[in-house]
Structures are given as structure tokens and as C-alpha cells.
N, C-alpha and C positions, 0 to 999 in steps of 0.2 A: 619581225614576227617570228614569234617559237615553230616549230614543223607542227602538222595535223595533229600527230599524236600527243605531243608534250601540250598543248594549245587545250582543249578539251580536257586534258584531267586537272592542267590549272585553273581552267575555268571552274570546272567540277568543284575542285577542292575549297577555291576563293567562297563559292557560293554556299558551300558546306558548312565552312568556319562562321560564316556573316549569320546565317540557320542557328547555328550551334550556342554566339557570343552576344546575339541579338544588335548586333552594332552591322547596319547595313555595310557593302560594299563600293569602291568602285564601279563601274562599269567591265565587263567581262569582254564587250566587244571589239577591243585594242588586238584579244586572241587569234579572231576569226577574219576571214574575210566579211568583206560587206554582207554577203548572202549567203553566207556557207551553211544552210540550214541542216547539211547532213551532220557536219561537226558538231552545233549547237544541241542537236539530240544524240548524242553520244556523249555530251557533256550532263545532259539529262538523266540518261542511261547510267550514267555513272553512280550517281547521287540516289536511284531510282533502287538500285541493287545494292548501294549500302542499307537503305530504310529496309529493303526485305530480310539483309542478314540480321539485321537489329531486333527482328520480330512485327517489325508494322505491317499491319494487312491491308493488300490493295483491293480496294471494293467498291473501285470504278474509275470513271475517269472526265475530264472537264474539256469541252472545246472551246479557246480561247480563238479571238480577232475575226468573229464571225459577220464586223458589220463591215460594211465596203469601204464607209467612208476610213476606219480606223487601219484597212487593210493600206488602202489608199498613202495613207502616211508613214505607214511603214513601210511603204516600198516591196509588197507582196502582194502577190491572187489568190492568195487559198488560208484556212484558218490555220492553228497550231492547237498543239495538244499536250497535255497533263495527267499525272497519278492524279487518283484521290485514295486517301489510306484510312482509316475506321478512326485514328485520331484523331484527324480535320473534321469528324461532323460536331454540330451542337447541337442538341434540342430546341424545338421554336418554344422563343420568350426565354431560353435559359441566357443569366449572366456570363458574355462572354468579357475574359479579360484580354485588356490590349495588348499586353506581353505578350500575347498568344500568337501573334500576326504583325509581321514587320512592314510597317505605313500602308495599315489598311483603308482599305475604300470595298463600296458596295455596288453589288449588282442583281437586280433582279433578274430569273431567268425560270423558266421550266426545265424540272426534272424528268428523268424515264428510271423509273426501274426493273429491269430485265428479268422476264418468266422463262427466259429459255436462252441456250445458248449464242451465237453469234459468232461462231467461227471460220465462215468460208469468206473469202476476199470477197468472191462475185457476187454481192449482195443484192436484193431488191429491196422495194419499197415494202413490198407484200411481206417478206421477211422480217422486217423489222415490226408492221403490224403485229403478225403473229408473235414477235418475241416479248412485247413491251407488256408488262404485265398493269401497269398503269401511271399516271402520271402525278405529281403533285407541284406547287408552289415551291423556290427554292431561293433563298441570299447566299451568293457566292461572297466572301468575304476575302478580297483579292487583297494579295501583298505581295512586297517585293524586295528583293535581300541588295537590291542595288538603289545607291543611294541616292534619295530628293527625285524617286520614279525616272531617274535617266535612263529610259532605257530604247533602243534600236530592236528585231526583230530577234535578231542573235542572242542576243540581252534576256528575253522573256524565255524564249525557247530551253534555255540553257537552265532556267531558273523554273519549270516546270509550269511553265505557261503562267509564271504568276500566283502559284497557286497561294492560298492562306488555310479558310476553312470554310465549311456551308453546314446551312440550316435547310432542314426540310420540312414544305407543310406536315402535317399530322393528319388530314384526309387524303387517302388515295382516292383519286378520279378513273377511271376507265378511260382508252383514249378515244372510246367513238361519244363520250360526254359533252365535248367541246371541240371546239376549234383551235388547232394549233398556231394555225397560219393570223387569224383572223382575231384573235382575242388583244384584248388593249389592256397594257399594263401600266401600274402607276406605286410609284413608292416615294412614303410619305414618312418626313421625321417630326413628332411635335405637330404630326395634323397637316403639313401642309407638303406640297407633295415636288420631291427634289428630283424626280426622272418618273420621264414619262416614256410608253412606247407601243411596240406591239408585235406580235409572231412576224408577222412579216420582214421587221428589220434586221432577223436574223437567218441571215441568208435566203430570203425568201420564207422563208420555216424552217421552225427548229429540230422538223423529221429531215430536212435535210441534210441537216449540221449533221444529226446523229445518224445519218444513213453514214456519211461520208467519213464519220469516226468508226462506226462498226469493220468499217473497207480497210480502214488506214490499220487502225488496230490487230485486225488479222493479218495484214501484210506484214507487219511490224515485230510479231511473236506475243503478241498481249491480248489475244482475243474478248471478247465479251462475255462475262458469263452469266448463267441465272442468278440475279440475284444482285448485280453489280447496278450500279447508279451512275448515268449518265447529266451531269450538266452541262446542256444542251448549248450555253451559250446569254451573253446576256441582251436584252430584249428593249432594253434603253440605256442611257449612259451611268457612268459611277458617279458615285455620290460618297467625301470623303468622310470620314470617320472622325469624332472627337469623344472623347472622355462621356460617359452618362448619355450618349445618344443610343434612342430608341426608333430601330426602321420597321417601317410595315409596309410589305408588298401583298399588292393584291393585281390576281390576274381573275381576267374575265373566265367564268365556267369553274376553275380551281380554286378557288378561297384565294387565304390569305396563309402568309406566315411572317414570325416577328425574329428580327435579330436585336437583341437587348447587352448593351457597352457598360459594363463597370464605370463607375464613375473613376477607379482608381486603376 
């Protein structure tokens, strides 16, 4: 194995080129130890500050491995975390193309859009009430630069949690509208419906995913800010992607919103 420092910018770089050539990778975690999670977000880091010198804006960010069971298999307790940058979003119902996201798959999840800052570590619950300016319907369209989904903890970390791109409902909800914890979600390709779930399977709820990003986030130099978009995590399982498919997620209290596949 390469030392810590060479170990992370290869990985870095691996995942850069695979982003760049559209031709997934390897596996990155031959670099790291089994659990080296602080290495894998330095490798994150890495790739995170090139997209800023390049002009892409960060305008929010995604908690990945929110449910127990998936925590489970990877051999961790706690979620991981993601950029999101203004050219991963898509319009709901707008044609997305596959080239856009390297072996993409789907997840429904509730969004938070932030009215107010988010920068102290020691956060509360009541904090994030006050900061969230409201909520909407959200498809995370997860992908992965590492090839045939092989990936270990290290793997996704390194790789920005996975990220691809998301769609956002088009009605804002207020968050005292609905229930976060309690509402059931269902997404459906062609009418019939490929994941089902509900607030609860995300961490309990998905205020708590995003309490404990607002925490991580601050501590980390990335704090929250008004106006930033939280995806909270997703709320049933993925559901893969082919050519011409059409998803609809619909959460209880928040509508719906559509992610729509090129057939080319």
C-alpha cells in the first residue's frame, strides 16, 4: 500500500479521470485501509476543490447510507456525505441524458431548503426548524465512477458519496405541513411501483439525517447556508435505470416529482 498522502490523491485523481472519460474505474479501496474514512474524505476533498476552481457552485449537499440495514453491510454506524453543485440539478419531468450519470440508479428522498444559515457545530433540533425554509419531493439520481457498483465504504466516500444528479419537486411544502418521520413513500416506473418506504427508514427521520449533516458539515469547514439544499437521504431502496424510463415519486403530504431518461 502507497503512504496516506500519495493513497488519496491517487484515489482522487483515479475518480477524476473515470468523472472526466466517462469509462468507470476500478475500485479505489486497494488505497486505503479497510476503514480509513478520514483518508477517503480527503480524497473527496480533493476532487471537491478542483469542481470549485473550475467555477461549479456548491449549493448544498446529500447524506448517503442513512438506512441501518445498508450501514450494516458496509461495515459502519453512521451515514456519509456529498457535494451537490448547481449542475447536478434537473428540472422535474425534464429529459435527462444517461451520459450524464455513470450507472445510474434511483432514489426517492425528501429535500430541505435552507432560509437561514447553519453554522455552529452545537446544533439543535429547534435550529434546524427555524433554518429550513421548506421542504419538497426529491430523485436523487445516484452513480458511481467505480466499476459494476463495486464498491466498500472507502469506495463511495472517496467518490462523493455516490453522487450523480437530483430533481426537485416544483411545490414547496412548509415543514409543519406534514410529517417527516411518518409519511410513506412510493416510486413508481410505467405505473407500477419499484420502491416503496417511509421517513422513518431514514434514520429514524430525515430531520435527523439533516441535523447530524448540519453538525458534520460545520465541523468539517462547509457549513450550511441559506439557500443551500439538503438531500436528506433516501427513504426506500434504488431502483436501476434503463434507457426511456420514466420515475415518479410520490411522498405523503409533498406531492410528487418525475425524473424522465432519454431513451438515447
Amino acid at each position: 500500500m502507497t503512504t496516506s498522502n500519495e493513497s488519496f490523491r491517487e484515489a482522487a485523481d483515479r475518480l477524476h479521470a473515470a468523472a472526466g472519460s466517462g469509462v468507470p474505474c476500478a475500485p479505489i479501496r486497494d488505497l486505503f485501509a479497510a476503514h480509513d474514512l478520514e483518508t477517503a474524505y480527503a480524497a473527496q476533498e480533493i476532487n471537491t476543490r478542483r469542481a470549485i476552481k473550475t467555477g461549479r457552485r456548491l449549493v448544498g449537499r446529500k447524506i448517503g447510507l442513512t438506512s441501518l440495514a445498508v450501514q450494516r453491510q458496509l461495515g459502519v454506524n453512521q451515514p456519509d456525505y456529498g457535494m451537490l453543485f448547481s449542475d447536478m440539478a434537473r428540472g422535474d419531468a425534464e429529459d435527462i441524458a444517461l451520459a450524464d450519470v455513470l450507472q445510474p440508479k434511483v432514489e426517492g428522498e425528501i429535500a430541505y431548503v435552507l432560509g437561514r444559515d447553519l453554522t455552529q457545530e452545537q446544533l439543535t433540533v429547534s435550529d434546524l426548524f427555524r433554518a429550513i425554509e421548506y421542504a419538497v419531493p426529491a430523485i436523487e439520481i445516484v452513480g458511481s465512477r467505480i466499476q459494476n457498483w463495486d464498491i466498500r465504504i472507502t469506495d463511495t466516500i472517496a467518490d462523493n458519496a455516490s453522487s450523480g444528479l437530483y430533481v426537485l419537486g416544483s411545490r414547496p411544502v412548509k415543514l409543519d405541513a406534514f410529517d417527516p418521520r411518518l409519511c410513506g413513500m412510493v416510486m413508481e416506473k410505467a405505473g407500477e411501483p419499484v420502491s416503496v418506504g417511509a421517513g422513518a427508514a431514514c434514520m429514524g427521520s430525515p430531520l435527523n439525517a439533516a441535523l447530524w449533516l448540519a453538525k458534520v458539515m460545520a465541523r468539517v469547514g462547509y457549513p450550511l447556508k441559506a439557500g443551500d439544499t439538503i438531500l436528506s437521504g433516501a427513504l426506500g431502496p434504488m431502483a436501476a435505470v434503463a434507457p426511456g424510463d420514466v420515475f415518479n415519486v410520490r411522498i405523503e403530504g409533498l406531492g410528487s416529482v418525475c425524473a424522465a431518461f432519454a431513451k438515447e
